[in-house]
TIRO-2110 file (N, C-alpha, C; in Angstrom, 1 decimal):
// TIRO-2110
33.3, 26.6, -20.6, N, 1, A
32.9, 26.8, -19.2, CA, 1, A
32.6, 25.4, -18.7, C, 1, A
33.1, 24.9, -17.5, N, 2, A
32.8, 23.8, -17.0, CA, 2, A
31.1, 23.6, -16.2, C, 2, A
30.6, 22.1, -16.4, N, 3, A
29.7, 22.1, -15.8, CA, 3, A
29.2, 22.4, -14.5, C, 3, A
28.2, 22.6, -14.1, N, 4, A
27.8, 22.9, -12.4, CA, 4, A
27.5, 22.1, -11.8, C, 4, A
28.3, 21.8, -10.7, N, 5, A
28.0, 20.5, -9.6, CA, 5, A
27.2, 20.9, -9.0, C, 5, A
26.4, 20.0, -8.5, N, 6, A
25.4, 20.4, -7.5, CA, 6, A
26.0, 21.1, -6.3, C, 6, A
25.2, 21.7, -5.8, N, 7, A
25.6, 22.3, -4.7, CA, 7, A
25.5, 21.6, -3.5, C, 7, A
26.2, 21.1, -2.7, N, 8, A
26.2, 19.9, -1.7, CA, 8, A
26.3, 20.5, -0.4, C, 8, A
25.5, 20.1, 0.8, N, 9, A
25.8, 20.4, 2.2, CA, 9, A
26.8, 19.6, 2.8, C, 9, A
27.6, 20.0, 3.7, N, 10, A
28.4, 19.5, 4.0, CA, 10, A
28.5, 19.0, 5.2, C, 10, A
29.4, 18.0, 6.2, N, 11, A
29.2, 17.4, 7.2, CA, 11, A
28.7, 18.3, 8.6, C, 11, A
28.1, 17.8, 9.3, N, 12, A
28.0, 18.0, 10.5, CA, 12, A
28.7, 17.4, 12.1, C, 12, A
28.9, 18.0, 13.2, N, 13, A
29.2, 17.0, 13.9, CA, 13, A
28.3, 16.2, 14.7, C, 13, A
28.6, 15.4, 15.7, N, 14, A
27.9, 14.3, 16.5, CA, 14, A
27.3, 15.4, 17.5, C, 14, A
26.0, 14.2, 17.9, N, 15, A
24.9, 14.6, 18.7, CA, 15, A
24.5, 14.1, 19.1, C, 15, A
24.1, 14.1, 21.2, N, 16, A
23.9, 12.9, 21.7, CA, 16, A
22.5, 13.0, 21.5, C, 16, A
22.3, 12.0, 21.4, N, 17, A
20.8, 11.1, 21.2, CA, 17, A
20.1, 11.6, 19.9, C, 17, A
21.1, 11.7, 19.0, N, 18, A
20.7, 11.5, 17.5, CA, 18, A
21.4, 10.8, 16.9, C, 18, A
20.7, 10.0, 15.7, N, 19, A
21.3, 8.9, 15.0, CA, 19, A
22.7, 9.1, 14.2, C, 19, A
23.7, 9.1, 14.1, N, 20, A
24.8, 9.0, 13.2, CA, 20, A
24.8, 9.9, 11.7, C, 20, A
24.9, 10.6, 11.9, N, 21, A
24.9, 10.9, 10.1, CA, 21, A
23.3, 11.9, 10.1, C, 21, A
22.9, 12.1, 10.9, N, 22, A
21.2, 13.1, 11.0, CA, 22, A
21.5, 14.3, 11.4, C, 22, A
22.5, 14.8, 12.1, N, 23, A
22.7, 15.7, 12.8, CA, 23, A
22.2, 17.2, 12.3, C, 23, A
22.5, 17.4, 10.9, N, 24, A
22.3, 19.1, 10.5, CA, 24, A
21.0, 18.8, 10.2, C, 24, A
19.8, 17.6, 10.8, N, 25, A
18.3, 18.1, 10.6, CA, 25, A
18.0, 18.6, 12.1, C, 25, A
18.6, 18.8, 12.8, N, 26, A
18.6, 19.4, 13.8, CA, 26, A
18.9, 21.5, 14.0, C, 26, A
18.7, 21.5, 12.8, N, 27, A
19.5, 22.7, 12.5, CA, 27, A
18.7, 23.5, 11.4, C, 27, A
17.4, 22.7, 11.2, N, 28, A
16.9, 23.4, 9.8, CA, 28, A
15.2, 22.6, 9.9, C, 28, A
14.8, 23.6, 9.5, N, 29, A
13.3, 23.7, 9.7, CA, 29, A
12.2, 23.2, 8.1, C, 29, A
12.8, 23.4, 7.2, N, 30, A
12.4, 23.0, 6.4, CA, 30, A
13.3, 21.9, 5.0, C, 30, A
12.6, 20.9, 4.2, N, 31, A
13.1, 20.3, 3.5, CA, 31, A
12.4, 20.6, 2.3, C, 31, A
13.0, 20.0, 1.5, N, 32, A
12.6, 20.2, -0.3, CA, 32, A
13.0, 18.9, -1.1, C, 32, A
11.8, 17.9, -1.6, N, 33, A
12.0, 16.7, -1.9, CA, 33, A
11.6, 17.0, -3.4, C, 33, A
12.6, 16.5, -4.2, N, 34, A
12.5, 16.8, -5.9, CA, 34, A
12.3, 15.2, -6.1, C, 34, A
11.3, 14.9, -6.5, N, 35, A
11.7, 13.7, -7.6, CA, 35, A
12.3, 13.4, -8.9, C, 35, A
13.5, 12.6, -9.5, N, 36, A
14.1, 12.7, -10.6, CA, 36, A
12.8, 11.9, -12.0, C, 36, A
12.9, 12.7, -12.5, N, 37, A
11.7, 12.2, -13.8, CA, 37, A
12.7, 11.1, -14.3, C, 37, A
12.1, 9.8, -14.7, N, 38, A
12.7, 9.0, -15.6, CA, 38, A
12.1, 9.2, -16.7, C, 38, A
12.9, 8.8, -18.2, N, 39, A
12.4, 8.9, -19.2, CA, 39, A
11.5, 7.9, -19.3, C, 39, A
11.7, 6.9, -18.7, N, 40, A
10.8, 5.4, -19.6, CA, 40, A
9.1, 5.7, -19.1, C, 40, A
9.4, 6.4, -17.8, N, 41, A
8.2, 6.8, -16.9, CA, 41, A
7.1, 7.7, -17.9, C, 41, A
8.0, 8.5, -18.3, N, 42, A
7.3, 9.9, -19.2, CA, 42, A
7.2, 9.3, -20.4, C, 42, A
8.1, 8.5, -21.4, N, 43, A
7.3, 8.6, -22.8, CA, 43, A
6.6, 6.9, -22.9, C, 43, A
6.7, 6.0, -21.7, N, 44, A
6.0, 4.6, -21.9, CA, 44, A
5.3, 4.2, -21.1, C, 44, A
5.0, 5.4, -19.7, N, 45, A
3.9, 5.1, -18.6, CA, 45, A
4.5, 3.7, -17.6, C, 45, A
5.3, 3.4, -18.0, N, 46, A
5.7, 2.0, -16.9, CA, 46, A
6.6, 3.0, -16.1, C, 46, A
6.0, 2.5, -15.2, N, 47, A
6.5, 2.7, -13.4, CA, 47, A
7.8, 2.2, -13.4, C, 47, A
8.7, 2.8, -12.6, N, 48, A
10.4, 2.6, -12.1, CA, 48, A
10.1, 2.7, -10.8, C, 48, A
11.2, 2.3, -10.4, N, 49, A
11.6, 3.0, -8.9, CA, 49, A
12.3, 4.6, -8.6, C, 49, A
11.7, 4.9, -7.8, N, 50, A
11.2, 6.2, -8.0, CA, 50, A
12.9, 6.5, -7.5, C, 50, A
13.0, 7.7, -7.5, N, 51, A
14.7, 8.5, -6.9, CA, 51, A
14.4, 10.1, -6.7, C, 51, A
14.7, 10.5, -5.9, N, 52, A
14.6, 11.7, -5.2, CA, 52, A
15.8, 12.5, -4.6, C, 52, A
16.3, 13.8, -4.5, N, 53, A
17.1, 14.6, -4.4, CA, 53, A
16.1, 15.4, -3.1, C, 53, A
16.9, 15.2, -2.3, N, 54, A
16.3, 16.0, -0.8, CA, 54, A
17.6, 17.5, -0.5, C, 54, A
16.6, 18.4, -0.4, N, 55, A
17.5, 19.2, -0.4, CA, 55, A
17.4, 20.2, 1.0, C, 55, A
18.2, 21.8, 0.7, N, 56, A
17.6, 22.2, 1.8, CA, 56, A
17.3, 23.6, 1.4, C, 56, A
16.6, 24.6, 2.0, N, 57, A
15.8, 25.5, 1.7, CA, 57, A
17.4, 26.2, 0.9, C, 57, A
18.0, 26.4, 0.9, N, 58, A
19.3, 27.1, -0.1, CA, 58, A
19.0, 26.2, -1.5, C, 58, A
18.9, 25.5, -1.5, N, 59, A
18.7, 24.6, -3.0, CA, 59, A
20.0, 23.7, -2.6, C, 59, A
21.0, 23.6, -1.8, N, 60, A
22.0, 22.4, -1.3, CA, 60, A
21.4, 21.3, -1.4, C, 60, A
22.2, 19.9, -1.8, N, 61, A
21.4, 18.8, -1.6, CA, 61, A
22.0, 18.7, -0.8, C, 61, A
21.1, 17.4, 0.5, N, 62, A
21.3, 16.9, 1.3, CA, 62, A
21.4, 15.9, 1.3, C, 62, A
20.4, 14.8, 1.1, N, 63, A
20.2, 13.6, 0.6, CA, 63, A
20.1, 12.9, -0.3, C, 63, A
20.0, 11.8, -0.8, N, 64, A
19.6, 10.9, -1.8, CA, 64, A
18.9, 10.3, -1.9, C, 64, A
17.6, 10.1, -2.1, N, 65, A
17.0, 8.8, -1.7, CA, 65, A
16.8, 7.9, -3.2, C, 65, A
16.1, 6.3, -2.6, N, 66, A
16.0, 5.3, -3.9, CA, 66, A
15.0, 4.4, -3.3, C, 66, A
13.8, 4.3, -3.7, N, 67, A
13.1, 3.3, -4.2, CA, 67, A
13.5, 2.0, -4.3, C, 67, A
13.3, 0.6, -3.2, N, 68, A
13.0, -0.2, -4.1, CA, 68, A
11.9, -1.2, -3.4, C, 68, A
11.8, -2.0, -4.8, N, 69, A
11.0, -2.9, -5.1, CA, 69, A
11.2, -3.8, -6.2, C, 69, A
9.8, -4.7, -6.4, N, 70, A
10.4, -5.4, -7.6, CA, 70, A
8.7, -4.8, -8.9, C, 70, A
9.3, -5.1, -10.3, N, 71, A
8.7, -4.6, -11.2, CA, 71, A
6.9, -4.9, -11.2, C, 71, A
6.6, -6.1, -10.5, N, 72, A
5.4, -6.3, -10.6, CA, 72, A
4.8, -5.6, -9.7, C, 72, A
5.1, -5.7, -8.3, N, 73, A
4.7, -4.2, -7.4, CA, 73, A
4.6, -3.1, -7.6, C, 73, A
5.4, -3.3, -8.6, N, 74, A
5.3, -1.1, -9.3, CA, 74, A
4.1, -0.9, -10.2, C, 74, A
3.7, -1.8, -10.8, N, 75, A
3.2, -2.0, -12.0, CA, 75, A
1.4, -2.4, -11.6, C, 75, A
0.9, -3.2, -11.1, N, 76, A
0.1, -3.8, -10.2, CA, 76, A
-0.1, -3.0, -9.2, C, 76, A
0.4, -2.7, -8.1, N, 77, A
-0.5, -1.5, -7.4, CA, 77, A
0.5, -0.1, -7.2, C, 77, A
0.6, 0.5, -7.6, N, 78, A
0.3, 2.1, -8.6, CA, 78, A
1.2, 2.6, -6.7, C, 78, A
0.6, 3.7, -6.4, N, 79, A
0.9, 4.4, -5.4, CA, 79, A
0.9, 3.8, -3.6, C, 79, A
-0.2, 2.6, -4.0, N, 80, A
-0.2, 1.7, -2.6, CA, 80, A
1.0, 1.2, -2.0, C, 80, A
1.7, 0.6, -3.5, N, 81, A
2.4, -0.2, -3.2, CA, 81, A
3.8, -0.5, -2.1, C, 81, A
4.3, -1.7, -1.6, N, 82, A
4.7, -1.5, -0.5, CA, 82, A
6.6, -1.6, -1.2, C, 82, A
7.3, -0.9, -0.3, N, 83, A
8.3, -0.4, -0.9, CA, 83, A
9.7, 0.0, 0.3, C, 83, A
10.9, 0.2, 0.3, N, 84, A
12.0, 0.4, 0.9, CA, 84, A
12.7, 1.3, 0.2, C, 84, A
12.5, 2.2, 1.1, N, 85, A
13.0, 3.5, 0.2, CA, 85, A
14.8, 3.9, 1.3, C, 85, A
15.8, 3.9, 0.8, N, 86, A
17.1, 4.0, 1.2, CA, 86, A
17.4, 5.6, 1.0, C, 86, A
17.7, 5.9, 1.9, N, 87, A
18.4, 7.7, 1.6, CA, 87, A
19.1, 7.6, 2.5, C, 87, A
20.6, 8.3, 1.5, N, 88, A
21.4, 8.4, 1.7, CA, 88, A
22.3, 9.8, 1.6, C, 88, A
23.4, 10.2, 2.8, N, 89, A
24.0, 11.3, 2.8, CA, 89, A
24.9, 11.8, 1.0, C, 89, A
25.3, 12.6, 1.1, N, 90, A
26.6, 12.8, -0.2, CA, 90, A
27.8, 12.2, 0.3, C, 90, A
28.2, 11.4, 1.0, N, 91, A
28.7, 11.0, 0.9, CA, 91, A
28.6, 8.8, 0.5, C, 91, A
27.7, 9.0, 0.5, N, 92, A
27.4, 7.5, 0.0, CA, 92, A
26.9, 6.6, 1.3, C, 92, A
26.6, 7.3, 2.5, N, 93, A
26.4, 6.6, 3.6, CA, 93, A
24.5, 6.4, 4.0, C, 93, A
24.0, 5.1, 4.2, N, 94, A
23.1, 5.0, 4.4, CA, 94, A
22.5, 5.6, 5.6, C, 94, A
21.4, 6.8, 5.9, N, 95, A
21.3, 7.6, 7.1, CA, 95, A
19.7, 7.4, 8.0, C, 95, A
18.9, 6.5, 6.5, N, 96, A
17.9, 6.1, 7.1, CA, 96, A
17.0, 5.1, 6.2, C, 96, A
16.4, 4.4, 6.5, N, 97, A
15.9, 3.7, 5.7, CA, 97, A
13.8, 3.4, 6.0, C, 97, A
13.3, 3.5, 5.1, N, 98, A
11.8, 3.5, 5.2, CA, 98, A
11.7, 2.6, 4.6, C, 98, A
10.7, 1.6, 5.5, N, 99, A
10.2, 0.3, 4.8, CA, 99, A
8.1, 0.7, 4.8, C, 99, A
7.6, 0.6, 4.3, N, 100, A
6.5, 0.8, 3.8, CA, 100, A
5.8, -0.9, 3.2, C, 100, A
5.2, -1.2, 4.2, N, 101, A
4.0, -2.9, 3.7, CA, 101, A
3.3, -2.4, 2.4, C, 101, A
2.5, -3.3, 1.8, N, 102, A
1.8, -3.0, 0.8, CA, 102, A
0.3, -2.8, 1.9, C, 102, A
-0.4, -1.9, 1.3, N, 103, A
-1.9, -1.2, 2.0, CA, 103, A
-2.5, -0.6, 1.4, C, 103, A
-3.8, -0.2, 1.5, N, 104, A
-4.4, 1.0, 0.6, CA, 104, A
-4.3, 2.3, 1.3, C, 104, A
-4.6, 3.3, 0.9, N, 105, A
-4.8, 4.4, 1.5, CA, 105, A
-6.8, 5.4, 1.0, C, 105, A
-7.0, 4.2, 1.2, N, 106, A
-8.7, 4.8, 1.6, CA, 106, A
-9.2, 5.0, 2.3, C, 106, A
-10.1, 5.9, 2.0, N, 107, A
-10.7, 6.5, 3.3, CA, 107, A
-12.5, 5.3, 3.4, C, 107, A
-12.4, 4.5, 2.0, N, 108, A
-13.3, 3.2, 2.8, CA, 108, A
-12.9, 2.0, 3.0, C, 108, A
-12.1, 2.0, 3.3, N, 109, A
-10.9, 1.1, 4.1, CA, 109, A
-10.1, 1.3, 4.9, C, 109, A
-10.9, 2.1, 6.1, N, 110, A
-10.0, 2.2, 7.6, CA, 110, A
-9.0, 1.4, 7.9, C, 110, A
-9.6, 0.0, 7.9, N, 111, A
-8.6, -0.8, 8.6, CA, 111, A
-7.3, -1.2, 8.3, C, 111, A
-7.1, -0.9, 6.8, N, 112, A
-5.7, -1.1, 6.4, CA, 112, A
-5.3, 0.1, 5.7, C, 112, A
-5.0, 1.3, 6.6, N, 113, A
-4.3, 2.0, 5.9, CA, 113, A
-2.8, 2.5, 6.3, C, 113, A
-2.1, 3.1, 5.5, N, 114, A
-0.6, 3.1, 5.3, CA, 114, A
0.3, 3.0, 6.6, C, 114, A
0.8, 2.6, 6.7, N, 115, A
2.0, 2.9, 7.9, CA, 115, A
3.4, 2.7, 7.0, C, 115, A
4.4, 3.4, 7.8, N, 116, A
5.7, 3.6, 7.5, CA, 116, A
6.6, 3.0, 8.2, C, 116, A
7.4, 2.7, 8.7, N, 117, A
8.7, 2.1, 9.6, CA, 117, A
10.1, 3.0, 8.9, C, 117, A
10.6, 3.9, 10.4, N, 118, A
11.5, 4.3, 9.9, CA, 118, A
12.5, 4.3, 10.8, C, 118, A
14.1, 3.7, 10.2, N, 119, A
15.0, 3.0, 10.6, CA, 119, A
16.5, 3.8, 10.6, C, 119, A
17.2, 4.4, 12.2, N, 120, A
18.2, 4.8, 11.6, CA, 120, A
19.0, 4.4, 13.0, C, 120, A
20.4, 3.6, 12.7, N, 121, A
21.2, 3.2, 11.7, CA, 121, A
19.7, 2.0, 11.2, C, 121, A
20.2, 1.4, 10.2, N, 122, A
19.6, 0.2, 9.3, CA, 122, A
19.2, -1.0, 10.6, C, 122, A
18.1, -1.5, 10.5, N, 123, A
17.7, -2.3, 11.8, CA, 123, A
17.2, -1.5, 13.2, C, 123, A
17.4, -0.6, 12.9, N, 124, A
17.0, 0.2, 14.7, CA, 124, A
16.0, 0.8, 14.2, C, 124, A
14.4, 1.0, 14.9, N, 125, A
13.2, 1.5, 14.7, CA, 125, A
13.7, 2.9, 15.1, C, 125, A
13.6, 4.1, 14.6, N, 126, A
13.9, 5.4, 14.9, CA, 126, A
12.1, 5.7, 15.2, C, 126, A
11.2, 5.4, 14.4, N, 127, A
9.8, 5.9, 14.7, CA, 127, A
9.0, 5.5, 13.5, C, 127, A
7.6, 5.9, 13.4, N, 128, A
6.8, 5.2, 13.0, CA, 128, A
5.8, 6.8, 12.1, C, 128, A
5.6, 6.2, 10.2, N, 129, A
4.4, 7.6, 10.4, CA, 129, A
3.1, 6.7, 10.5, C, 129, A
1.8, 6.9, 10.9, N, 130, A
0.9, 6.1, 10.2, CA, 130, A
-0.2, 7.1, 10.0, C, 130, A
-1.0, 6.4, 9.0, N, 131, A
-2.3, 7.4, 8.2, CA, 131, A
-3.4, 7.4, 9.0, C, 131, A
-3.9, 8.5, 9.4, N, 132, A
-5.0, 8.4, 10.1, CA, 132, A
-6.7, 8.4, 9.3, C, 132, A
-7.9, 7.9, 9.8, N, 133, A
-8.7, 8.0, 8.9, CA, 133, A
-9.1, 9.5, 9.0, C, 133, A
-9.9, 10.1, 7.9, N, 134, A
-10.3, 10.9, 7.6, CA, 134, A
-11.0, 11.1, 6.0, C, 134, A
-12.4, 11.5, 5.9, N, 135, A
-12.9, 11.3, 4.7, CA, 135, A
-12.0, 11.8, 3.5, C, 135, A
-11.6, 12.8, 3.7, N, 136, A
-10.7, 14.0, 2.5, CA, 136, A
-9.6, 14.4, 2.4, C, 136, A
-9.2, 14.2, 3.9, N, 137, A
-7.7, 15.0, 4.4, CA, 137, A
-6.4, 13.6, 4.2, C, 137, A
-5.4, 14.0, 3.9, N, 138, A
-4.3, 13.1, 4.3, CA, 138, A
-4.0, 13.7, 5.9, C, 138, A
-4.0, 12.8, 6.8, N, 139, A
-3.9, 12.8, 8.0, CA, 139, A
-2.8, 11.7, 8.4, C, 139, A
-1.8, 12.1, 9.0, N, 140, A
-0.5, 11.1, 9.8, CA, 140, A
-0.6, 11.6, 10.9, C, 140, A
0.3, 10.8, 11.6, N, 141, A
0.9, 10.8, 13.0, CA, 141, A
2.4, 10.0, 13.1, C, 141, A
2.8, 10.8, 13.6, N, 142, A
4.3, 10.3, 13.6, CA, 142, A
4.7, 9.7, 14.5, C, 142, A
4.9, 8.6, 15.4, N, 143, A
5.1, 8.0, 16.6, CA, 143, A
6.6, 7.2, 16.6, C, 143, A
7.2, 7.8, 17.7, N, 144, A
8.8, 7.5, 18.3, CA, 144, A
8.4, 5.5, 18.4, C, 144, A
9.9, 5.1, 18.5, N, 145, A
10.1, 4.0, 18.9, CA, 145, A
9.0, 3.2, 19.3, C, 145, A
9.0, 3.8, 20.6, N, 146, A
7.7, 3.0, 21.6, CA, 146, A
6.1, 3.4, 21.1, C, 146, A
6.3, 3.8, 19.7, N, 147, A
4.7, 3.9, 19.1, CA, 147, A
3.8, 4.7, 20.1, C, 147, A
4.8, 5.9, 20.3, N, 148, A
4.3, 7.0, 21.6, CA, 148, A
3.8, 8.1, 20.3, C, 148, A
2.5, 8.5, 20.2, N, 149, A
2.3, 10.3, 19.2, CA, 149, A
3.5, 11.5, 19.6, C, 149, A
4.2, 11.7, 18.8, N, 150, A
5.1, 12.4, 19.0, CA, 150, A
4.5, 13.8, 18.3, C, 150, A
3.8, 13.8, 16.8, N, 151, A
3.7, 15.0, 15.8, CA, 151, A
2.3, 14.5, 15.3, C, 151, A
1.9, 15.7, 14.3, N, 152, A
1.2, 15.1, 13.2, CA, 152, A
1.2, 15.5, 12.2, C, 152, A
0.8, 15.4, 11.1, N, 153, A
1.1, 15.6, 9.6, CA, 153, A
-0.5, 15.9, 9.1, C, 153, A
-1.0, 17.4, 8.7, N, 154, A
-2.1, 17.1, 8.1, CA, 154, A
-1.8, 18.0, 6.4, C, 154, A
-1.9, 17.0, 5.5, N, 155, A
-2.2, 17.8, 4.0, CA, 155, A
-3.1, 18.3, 3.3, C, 155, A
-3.2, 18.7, 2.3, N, 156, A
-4.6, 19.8, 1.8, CA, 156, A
-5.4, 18.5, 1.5, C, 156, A
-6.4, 19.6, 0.8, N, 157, A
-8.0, 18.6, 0.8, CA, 157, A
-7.8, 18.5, -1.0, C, 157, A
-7.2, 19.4, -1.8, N, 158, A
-6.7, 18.6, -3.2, CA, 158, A
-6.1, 18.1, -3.8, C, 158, A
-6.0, 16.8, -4.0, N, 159, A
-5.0, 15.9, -4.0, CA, 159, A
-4.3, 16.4, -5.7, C, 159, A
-4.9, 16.7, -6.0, N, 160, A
-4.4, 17.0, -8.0, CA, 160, A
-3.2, 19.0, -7.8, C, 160, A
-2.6, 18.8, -7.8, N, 161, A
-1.4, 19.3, -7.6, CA, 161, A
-0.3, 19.6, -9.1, C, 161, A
-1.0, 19.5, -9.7, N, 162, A
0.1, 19.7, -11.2, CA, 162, A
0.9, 20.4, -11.2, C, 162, A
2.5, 20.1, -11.2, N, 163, A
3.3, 21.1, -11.4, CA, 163, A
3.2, 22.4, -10.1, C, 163, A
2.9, 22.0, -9.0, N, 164, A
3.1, 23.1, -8.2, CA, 164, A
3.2, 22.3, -6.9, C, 164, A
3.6, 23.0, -5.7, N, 165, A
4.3, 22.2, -4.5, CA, 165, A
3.2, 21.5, -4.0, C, 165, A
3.1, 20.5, -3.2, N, 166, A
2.7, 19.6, -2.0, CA, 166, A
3.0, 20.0, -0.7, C, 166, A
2.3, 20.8, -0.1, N, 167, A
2.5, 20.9, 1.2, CA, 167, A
1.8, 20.1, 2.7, C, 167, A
2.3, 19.9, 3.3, N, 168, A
2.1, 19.1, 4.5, CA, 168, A
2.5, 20.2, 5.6, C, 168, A
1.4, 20.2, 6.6, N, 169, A
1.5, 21.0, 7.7, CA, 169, A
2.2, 20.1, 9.2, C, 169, A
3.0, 20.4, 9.8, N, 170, A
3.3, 19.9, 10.8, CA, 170, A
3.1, 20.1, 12.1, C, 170, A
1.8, 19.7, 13.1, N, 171, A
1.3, 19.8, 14.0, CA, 171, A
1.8, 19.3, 15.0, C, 171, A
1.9, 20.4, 16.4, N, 172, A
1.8, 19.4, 17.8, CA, 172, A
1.0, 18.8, 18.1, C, 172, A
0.7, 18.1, 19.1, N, 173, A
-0.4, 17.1, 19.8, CA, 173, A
-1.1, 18.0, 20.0, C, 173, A
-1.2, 19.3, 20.8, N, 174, A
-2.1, 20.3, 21.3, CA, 174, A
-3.2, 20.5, 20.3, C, 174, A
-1.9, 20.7, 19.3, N, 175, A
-2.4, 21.9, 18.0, CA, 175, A
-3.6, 20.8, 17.4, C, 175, A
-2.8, 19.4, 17.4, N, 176, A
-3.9, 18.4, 16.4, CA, 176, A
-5.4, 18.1, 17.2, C, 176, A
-5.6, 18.6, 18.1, N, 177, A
-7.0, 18.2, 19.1, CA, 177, A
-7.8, 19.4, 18.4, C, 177, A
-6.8, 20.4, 18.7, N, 178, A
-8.0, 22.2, 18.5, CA, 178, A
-8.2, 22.2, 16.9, C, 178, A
-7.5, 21.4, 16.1, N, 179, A
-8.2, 21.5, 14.5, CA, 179, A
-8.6, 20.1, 14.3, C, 179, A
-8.7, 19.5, 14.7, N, 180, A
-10.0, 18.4, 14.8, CA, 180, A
-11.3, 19.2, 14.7, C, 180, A
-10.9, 19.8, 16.1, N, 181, A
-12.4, 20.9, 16.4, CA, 181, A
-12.5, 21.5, 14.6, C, 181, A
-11.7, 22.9, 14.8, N, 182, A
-11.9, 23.9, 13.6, CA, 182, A
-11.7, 23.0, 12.6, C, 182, A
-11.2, 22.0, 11.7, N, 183, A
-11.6, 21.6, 10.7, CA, 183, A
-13.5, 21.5, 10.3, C, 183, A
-14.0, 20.8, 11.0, N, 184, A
-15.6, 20.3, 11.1, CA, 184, A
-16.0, 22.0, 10.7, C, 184, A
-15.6, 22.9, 11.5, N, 185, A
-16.3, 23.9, 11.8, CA, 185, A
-16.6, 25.2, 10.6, C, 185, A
-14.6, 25.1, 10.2, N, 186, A
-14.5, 26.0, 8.9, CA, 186, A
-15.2, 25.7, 7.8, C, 186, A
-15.5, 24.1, 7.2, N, 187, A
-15.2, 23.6, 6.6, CA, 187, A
-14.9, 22.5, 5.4, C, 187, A
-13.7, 22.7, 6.1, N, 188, A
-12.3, 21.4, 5.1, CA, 188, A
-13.0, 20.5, 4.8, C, 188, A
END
């Protein structure tokens, strides 16, 4: 019996005022980001550059992504660290690219926490995530081009997740004022 190819999505066509090669995220409401385990990772604890299989709720991949950096960055600061992450279609074509500074992501260190830059084609600012403060919550905001609030991103309050999904909720502007409120109140 021959082996099983991945199951791959296939092309889309063009769309005005979307980037080249984005189009079927126009088309689908949810994503599924697998990380590929390295061995050296699992039996010697040294850090790689990370690689990821983006897929779509069918189990289709969609994307590729790749990590990089250089080895002392990986090694030296852990999850902080600042990084260019390249994903790419099945066909080998670059469709967006995330550059990430090095920063902390603490909540006693307001002043420098995470932002993203995210680029599509390669050089053109498509939009922006950045981390908002919050004692417990992972909190983003997603901001277009002109660093206008377009969305926001709020994640659970336990960050230890072993072997089971990560979810992130995806808020409008509206929605993010009224659970400001109801967070304090329930709560989180």
């Amino acid at each position: 019996m021959p082996p099983l190819a991945p199951m791959v999505m296939t092309t889309q066509q063009t769309l005005p005022n979307c980037p080249p090669r984005l189009e079927y995220l126009s088309q689908i409401d949810q994503l599924l980001v697998h990380q590929k385990v390295e061995l050296m990772e699992v039996l010697l604890g040294w850090e790689t550059n990370n690689q990821y299989v983006v897929k779509n709720s069918l189990g289709q991949q969609v994307f590729l992504a790749a990590e990089e950096n250089n080895l002392w960055t990986r090694q030296l600061c852990g999850p902080m660290r600042s990084f260019i992450l390249h994903i790419q279609n099945n066909v080998g074509h670059e469709v967006l690219t995330l550059t990430r500074p090095l920063k902390c992501s603490s909540c006693w260190f307001p002043c420098c926490l995470q932002e993203l830059e995210v680029q599509a084609p390669l050089g053109n600012p498509l939009g922006y995530v950045i981390q908002e403060w919050h004692p417990y919550l992972p909190k983003f905001t997603i901001k277009n081009s002109r660093k206008e609030a377009v969305l926001h991103i709020v994640g659970s309050y336990c960050h230890c997740n072993c072997f089971s999904d990560v979810i992130f909720k995806f808020l409008l502007l509206s929605t993010w004022i009224h659970d400001k409120v109801t967070y304090g109140t329930v709560g989180y």
